[in-house]
C-alpha positions as CSV (number, residue, x, y, z in Angstrom):
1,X,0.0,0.0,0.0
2,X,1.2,3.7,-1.3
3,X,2.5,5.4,2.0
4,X,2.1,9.5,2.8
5,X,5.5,10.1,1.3
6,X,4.5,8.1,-2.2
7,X,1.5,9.8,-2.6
8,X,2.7,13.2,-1.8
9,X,5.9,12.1,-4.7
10,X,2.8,11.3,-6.9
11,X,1.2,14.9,-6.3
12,X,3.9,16.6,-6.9
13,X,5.0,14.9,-10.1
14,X,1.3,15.1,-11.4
15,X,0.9,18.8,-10.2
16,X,3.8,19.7,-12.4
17,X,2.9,17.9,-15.3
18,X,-0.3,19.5,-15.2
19,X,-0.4,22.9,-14.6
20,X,-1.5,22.8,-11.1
21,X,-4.5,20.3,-11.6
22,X,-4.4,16.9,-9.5
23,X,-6.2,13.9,-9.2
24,X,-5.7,13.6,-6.0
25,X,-5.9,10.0,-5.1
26,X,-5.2,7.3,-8.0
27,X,-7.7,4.5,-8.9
28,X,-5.2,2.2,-7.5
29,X,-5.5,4.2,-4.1
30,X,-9.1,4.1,-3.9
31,X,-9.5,0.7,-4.9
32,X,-6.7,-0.1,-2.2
33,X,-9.2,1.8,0.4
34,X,-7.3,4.4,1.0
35,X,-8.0,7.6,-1.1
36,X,-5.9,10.0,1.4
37,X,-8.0,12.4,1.2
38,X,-11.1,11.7,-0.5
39,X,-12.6,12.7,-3.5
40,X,-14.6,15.9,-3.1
41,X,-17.3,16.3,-5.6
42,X,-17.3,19.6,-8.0
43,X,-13.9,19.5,-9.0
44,X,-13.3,19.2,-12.7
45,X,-12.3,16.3,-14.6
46,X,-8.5,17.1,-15.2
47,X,-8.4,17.0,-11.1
48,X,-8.7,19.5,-7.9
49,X,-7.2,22.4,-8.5
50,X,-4.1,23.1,-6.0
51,X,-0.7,25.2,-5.0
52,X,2.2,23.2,-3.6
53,X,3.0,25.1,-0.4
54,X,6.8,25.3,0.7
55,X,7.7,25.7,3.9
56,X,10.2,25.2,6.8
57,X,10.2,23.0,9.9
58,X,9.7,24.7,12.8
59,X,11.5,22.3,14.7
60,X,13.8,20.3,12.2
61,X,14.4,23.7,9.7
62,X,14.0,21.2,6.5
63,X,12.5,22.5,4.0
64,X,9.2,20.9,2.5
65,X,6.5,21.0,0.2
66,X,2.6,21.0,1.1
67,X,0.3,20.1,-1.7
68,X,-3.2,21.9,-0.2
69,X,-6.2,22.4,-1.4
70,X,-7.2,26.8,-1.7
71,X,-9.3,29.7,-2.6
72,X,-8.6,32.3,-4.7
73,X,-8.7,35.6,-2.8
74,X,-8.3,38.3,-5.0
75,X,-4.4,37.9,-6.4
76,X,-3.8,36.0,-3.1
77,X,-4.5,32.3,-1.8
78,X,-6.3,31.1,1.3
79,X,-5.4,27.6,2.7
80,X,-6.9,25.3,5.6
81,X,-5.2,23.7,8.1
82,X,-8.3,21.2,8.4
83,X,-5.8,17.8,8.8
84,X,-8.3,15.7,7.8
85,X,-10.7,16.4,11.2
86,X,-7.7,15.6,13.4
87,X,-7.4,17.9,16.6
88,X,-4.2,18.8,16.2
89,X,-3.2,21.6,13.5
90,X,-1.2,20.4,10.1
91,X,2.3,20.4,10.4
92,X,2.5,23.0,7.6
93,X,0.5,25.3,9.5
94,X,2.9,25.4,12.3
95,X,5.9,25.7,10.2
96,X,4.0,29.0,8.6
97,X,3.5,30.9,11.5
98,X,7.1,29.8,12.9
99,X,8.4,31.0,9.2
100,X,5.7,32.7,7.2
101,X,8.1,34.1,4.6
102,X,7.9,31.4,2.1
103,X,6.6,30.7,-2.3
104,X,4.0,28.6,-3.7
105,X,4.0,27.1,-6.9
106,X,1.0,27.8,-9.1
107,X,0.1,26.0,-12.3
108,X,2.6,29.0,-13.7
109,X,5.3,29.1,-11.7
110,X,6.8,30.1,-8.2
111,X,5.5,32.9,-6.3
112,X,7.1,34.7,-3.5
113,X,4.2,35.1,-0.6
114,X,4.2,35.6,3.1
115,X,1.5,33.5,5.4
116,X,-0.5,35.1,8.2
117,X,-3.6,33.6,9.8
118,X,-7.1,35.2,8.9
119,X,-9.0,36.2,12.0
120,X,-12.4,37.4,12.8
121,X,-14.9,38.8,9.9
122,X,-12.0,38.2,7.5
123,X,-11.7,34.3,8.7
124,X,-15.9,34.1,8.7
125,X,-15.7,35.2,5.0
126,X,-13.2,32.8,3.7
127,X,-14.5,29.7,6.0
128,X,-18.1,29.9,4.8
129,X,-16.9,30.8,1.2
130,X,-14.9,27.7,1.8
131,X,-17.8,25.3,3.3
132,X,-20.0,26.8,0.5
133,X,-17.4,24.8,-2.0
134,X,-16.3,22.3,-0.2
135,X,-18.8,21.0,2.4
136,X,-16.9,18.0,4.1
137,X,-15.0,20.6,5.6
138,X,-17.4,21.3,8.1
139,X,-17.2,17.8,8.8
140,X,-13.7,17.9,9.6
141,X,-13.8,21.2,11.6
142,X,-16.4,19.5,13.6
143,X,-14.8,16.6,14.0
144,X,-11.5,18.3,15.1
145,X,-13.1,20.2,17.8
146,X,-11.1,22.9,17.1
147,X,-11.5,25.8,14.6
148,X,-9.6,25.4,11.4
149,X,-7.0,28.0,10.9
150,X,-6.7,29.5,7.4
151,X,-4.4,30.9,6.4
152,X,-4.0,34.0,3.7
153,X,-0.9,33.3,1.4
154,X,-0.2,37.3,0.6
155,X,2.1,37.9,-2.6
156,X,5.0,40.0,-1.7
């Protein structure tokens, strides 16, 4: 069975190849049982759009590479650290706010952004813009019992 590290290999190999688009978990995954994460419906047949996130360990100051799921927010991203309805915040997330100087790679290339959490009105916007998209991530904020930080990617 495909580990994390295989399947994030995969992603990043297939987000390159095509412009940014994904198909997240392979036929071979799913019929294996484990499509990490699931499929979410209303994504378009050439795969979920994505932007491969680097970042730095907080801890460990290796650099790595976050393929995450976002929402356009005027020239900027927004990401969600919902780790799958687990109550403990994505390791990216943590390595953002410990290092939030950072690039993503779009479909087009690398951009130069900085990360900062969205809080408030701002947050409330983006979440239920979010939810409105992407409904199981209700389910996974619910299940976390937390509140899912997102997180604006701002270009510099």
């Amino acid at each position: 069975m495909p580990t994390l590290a295989d399947w994030n290999v995969r992603i990043l190999a297939e987000f390159r190849e095509n412009a940014g688009y994904v198909a997240w978990s392979s036929p071979e995954e799913a019929a294996a049982g484990r499509p990490i994460p699931p499929r979410m419906p209303g994504f378009p047949d050439k795969g979920m759009p994505l932007i491969l996130v680097h970042h730095v360990g907080a801890k460990t100051g290796k650099a790595r590479i976050s393929p995450l799921f976002y929402q356009p927010v005027g020239e900027n991203w927004a990401v969600f650290g919902t780790h799958g309805g687990s109550p403990r915040d994505p390791a990216w997330y943590r390595n953002l706010m410990a290092n939030p100087r950072t690039v993503v790679e779009t479909g087009a290339g690398e951009i130069p952004v900085e990360a900062r959490l969205a809080a408030g009105e701002e947050r409330a916007r983006i979440w239920a813009d979010q939810i409105a998209q992407v409904p199981a991530f209700a389910e996974f904020e619910a299940a976390s019992g937390r509140q899912v930080p997102v997180v604006l990617l701002e270009r510099r």
